[in-house]
C-alpha positions in Angstrom: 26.5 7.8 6.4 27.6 8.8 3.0 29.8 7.4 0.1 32.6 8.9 -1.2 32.9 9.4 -4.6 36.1 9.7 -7.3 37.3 11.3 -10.7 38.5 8.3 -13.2 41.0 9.4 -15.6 40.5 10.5 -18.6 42.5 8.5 -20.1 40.9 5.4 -19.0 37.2 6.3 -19.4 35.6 9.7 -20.4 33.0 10.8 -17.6 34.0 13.1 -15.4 32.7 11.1 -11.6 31.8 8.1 -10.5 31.7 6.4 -7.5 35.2 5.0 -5.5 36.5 1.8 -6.3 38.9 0.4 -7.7 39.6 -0.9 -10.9 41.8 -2.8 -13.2 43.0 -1.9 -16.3 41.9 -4.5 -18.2 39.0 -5.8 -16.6 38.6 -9.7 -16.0 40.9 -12.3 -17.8 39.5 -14.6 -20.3 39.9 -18.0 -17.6 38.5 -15.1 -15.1 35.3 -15.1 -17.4 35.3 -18.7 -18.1 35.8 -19.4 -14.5 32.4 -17.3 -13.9 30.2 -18.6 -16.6 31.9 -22.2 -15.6 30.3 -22.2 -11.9 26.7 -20.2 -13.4 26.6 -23.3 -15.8 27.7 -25.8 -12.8 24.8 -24.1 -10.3 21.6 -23.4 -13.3 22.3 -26.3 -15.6 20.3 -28.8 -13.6 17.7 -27.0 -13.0 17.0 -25.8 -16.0 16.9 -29.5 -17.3 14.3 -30.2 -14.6 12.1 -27.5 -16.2 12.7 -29.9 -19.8 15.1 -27.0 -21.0 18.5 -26.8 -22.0 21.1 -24.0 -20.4 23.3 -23.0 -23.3 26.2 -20.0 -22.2 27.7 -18.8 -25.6 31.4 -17.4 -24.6 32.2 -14.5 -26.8 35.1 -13.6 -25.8 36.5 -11.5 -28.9 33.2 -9.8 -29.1 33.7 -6.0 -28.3 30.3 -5.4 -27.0 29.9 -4.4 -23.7 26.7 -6.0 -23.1 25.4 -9.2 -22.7 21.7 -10.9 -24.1 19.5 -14.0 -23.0 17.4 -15.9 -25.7 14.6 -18.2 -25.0 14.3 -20.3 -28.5 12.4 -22.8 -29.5 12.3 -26.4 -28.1 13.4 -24.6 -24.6 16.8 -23.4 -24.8 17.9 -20.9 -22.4 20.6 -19.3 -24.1 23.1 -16.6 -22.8 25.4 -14.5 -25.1 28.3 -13.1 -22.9 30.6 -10.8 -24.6 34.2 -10.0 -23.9 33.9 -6.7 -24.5 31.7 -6.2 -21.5 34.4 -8.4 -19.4 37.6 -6.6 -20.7 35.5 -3.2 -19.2 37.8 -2.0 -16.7 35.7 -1.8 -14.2 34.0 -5.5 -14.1 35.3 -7.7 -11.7 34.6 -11.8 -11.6 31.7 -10.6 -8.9 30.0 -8.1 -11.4 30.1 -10.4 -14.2 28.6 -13.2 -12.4 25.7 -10.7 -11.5 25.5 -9.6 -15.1 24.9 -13.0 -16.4 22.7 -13.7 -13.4 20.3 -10.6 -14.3 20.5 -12.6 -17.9 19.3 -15.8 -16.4 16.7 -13.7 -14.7 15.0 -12.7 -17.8 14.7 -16.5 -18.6 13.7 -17.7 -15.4 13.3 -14.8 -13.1 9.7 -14.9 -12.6 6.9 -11.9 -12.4 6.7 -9.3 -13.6 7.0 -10.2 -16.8 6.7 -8.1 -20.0 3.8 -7.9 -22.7 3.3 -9.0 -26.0 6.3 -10.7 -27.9 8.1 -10.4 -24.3 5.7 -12.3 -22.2 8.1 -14.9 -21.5 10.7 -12.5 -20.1 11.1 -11.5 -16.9 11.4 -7.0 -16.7 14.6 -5.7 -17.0 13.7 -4.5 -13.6 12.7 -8.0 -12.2 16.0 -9.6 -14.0 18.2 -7.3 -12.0 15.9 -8.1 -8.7 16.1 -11.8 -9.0 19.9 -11.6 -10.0 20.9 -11.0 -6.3 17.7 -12.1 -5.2 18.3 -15.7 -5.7 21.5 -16.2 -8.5 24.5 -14.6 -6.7 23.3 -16.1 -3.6 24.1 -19.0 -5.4 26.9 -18.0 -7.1 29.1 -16.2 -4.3 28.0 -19.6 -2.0 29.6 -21.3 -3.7 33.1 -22.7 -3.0 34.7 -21.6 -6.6 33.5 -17.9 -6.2 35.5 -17.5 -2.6 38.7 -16.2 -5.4 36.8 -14.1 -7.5 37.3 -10.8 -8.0 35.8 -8.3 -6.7 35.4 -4.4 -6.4 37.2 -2.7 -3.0 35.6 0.4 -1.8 33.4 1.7 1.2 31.5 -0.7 1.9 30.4 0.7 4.9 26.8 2.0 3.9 25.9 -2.0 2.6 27.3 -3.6 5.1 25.1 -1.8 7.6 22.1 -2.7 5.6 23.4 -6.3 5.0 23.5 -6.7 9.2 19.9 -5.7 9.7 18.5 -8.4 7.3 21.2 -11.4 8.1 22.4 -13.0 11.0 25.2 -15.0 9.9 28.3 -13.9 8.9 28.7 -15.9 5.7 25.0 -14.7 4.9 25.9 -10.8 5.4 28.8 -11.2 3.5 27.6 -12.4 0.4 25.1 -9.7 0.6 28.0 -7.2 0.8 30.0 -8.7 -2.4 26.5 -8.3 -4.0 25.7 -5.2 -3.3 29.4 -4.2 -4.5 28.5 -5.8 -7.6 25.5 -3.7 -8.0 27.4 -0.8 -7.8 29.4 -1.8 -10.5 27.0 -3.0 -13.2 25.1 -0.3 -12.3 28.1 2.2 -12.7 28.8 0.9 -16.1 25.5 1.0 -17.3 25.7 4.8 -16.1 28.7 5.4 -18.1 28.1 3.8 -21.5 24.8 5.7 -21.3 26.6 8.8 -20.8 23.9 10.0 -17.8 24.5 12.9 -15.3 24.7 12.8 -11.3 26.6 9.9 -9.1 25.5 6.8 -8.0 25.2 6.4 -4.3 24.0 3.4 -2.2 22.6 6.0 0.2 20.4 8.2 -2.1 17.7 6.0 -3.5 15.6 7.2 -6.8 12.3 9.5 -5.4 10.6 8.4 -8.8 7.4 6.8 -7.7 6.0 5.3 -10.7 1.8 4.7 -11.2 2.3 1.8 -13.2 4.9 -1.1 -12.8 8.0 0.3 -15.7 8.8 -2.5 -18.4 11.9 -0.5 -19.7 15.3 -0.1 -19.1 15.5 1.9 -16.1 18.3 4.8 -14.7 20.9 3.3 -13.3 20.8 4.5 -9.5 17.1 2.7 -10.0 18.9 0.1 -11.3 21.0 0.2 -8.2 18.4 0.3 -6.0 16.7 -3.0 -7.4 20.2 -4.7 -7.1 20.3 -3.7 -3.7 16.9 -4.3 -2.6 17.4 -7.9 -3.7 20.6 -8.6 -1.9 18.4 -7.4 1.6 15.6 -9.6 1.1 15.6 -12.2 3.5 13.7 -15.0 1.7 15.5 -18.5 1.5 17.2 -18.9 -1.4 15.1 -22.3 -2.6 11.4 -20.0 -2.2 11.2 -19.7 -5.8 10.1 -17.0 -7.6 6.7 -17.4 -9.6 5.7 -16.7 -13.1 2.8 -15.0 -12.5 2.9 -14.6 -9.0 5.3 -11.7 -8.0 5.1 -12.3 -4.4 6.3 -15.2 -4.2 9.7 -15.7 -3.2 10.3 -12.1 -2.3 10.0 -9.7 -0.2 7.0 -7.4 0.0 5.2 -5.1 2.1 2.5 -7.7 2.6 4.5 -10.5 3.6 5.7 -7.9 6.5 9.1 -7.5 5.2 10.4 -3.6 5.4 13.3 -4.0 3.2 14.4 -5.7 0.1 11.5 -4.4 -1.5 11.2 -3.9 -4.9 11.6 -0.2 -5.1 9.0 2.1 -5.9 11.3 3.8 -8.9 10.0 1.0 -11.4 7.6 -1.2 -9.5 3.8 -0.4 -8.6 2.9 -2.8 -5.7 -0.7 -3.2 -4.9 -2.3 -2.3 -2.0 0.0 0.6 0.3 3.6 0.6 -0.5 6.3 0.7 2.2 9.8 2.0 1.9 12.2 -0.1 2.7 13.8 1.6 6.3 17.2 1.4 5.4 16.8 3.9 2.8 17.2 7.8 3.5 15.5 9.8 0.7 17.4 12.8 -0.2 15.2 16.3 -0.3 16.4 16.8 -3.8 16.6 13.8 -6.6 19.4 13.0 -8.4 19.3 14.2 -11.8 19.2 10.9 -13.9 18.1 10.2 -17.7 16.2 7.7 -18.6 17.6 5.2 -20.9 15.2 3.8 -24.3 18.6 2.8 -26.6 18.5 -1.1 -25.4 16.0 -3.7 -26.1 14.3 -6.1 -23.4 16.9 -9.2 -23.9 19.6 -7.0 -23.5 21.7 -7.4 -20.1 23.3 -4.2 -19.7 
């Protein structure tokens, strides 16, 4: 089972393919973005406060950046800079950019593995993208004011299997789709403004096997492959994640889960890996860059 894949015009964005969906012209609407970082606030502001912080969600909507960047200051304020630039993309839908500010929440609060250094308070770039559909859009797309959001309309049919393996309810598997979709995206855009070769598909994982957990930003089908492996995982959404621990609250090959793993492009387990069944490794990789021009508190 495959995924079809589409030229975009030139005249709307210059790379020659990426994968089908379907886009607006001018992205999200400014009340669209509001509405977004209005339910994210709603949802994390209380429990921030109950870890003696302060969730602050700076709107900058005329900012042309397409980006996003979480700040931990002083006197614990959790601070997210979301940029209009990034929401006027027009690719991003309501869904994506709730799972872009969720991977931004998940450098704040998104548990192990976190970085070295000046960064170890942040969760990976790796780990933020995991816990964002891990645990946030969960959240986020349960929620009664996500049920208008937009959203990107495509095949589907690849997630959705994957999404009925690891859920039994319907209102479960279905937020797993929308996720899922919403990886795509992100990890589409992050693919284009990075100018990198090959396409993105949901059914040709990255082969890279790395020998020591990656604290970078990562190529974007990897990038795809985190966001996907944490919309599979089957761990209740209130098992939090740890900030030392990285098993907690996900899925791993010791807890006997065989997918939502964190894959193996980025992540070094220890003990055996597994790979998570619903994946189908291609005999030959896709050709992907790497990507070193972003630093850790970036979001895309």
């Amino acid at each position: 089972m495959t995924i079809r894949s589409i030229l975009v015009s030139a005249a709307l964005i210059v790379l020659s393919v990426v994968p089908r969906t379907v886009v607006r012209a001018e992205g999200i609407s400014e009340k669209q973005f509001n509405d977004v970082l209005d339910l994210l606030e709603v949802i994390y502001k209380p429990e921030i406060e109950a870890r003696g912080g302060r969730l602050v969600i700076s709107r900058l909507w005329e900012n042309e950046d397409i980006s996003a960047q979480a700040i931990l200051r002083s006197q614990q304020t959790y601070q997210l800079l979301m940029f209009g630039g990034l929401a006027r993309h027009p690719l991003i839908t309501q869904d994506a950019m709730a799972l872009v500010a969720c991977h931004e929440l998940g450098h704040l609060i998104g548990g192990a593995p976190r970085g070295n250094g000046g960064n170890r308070r942040s969760s990976l770039e790796a780990q933020a993208d995991y816990f964002a559909n891990l645990k946030c859009m969960r959240r986020i797309l349960s929620a009664d004011g996500a049920a208008s959001f937009t959203r990107p309309r495509g095949d589907d049919a690849v997630p959705r299997a994957a999404c009925e393996q690891s859920f039994k309810s319907d209102s479960e598997r279905a937020v797993c789709v929308r996720s899922i979709m919403a990886g795509m995206t992100v990890a589409t855009v992050f693919h284009m403004s990075n100018k990198e070769t090959g396409i993105l598909r949901f059914d040709t994982p990255d082969q890279a096997v790395v020998a020591e957990t990656d604290d970078a930003h990562l190529a974007a089908q990897c990038r795809l492959d985190t966001f996907i492996a944490g919309a599979l995982c089957d761990r209740a959404i209130d098992d939090q994640v740890d900030a030392a621990d990285p098993a907690k609250g996900a899925c791993t090959a010791a807890s006997g889960h065989k997918s939502g793993l964190r894959p193996l492009c980025w992540y070094k387990p220890s003990g055996e890996p597994a790979v998570p069944v619903w994946m189908t490794r291609p005999k030959t990789p896709a050709v992907l860059s790497s990507l070193q021009n972003q630093g850790l508190w970036q979001g895309l």
